[in-house]
C-alpha positions in Angstrom: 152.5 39.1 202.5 153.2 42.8 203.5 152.0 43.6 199.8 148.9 42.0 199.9 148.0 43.9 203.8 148.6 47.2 202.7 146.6 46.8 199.9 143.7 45.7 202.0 144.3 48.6 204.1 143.6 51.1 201.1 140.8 49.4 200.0 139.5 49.9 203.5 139.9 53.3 203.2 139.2 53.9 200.0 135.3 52.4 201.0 135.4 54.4 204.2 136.0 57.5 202.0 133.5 57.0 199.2 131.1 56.4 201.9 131.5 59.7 203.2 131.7 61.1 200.0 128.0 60.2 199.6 126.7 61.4 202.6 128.4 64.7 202.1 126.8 64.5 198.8 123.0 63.5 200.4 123.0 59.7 199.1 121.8 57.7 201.8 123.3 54.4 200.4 126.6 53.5 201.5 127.5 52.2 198.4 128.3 55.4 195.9 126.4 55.6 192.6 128.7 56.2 189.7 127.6 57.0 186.7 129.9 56.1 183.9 129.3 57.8 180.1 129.0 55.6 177.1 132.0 56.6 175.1 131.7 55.6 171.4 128.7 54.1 169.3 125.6 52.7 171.2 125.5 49.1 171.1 122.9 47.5 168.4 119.4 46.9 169.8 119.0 43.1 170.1 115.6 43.1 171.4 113.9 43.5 168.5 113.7 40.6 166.1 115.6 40.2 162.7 112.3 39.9 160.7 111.3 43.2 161.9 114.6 45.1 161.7 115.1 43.9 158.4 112.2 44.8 155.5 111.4 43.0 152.7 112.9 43.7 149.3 110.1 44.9 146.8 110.0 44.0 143.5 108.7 45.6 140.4 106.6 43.4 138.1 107.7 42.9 134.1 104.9 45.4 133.2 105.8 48.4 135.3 109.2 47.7 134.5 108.3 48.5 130.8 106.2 51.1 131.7 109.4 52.8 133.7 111.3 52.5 130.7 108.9 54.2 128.0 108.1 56.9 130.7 112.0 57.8 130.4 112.5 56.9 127.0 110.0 59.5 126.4 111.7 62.0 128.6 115.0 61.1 126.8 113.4 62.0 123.3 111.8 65.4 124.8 115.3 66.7 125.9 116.5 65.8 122.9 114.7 67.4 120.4 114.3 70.2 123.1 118.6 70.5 122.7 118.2 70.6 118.9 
C-alpha cells in the first residue's frame, strides 16, 4: 500500500529528527526523554497496606460517656442562669 510506505517514511524522519533534536539539546541517548506532566489528581498510593491507611475507630466507654454529658449539662445550666 502507498498509504502504509509513506507513513513509514515519516516515521523515519520523524526518529531521524528527534535524534538530532537531542544532540542539539546535549542528550547523548538517541532515544529523546520526554517528560510528560501529570494533569489532574495523583493516583492513590497502593503501596501501603489497608490496615495502615485506614485507623481504627475509637470508642468511648459507658462511663466517660456520662461523664461527657454532666460536663455539658453543667455548662448548659451555667449559661442559663448566666442569660437570666
Amino acid at each position: 500500500m502507498e498509504v502504509n510506505r509513506i507513513l513509514a517514511e515519516i516515521d523515519a524522519q520523524i526518529a531521524k529528527l528527534q535524534q538530532a533534536r537531542a544532540l542539539l539539546a546535549g542528550g547523548s541517548s538517541a532515544a529523546p526523554a520526554v517528560v510528560k506532566k501529570a494533569v489532574g489528581r495523583p493516583r492513590k498510593n497502593t503501596a501501603t497496606p489497608a490496615s495502615k491507611a485506614t485507623p481504627k475507630k475509637r470508642t468511648l466507654s459507658a462511663e466517660a460517656r456520662k461523664r461527657i454529658a454532666d460536663a455539658q449539662k453543667k455548662r448548659w445550666a451555667e449559661t442559663r442562669k448566666s442569660q437570666k
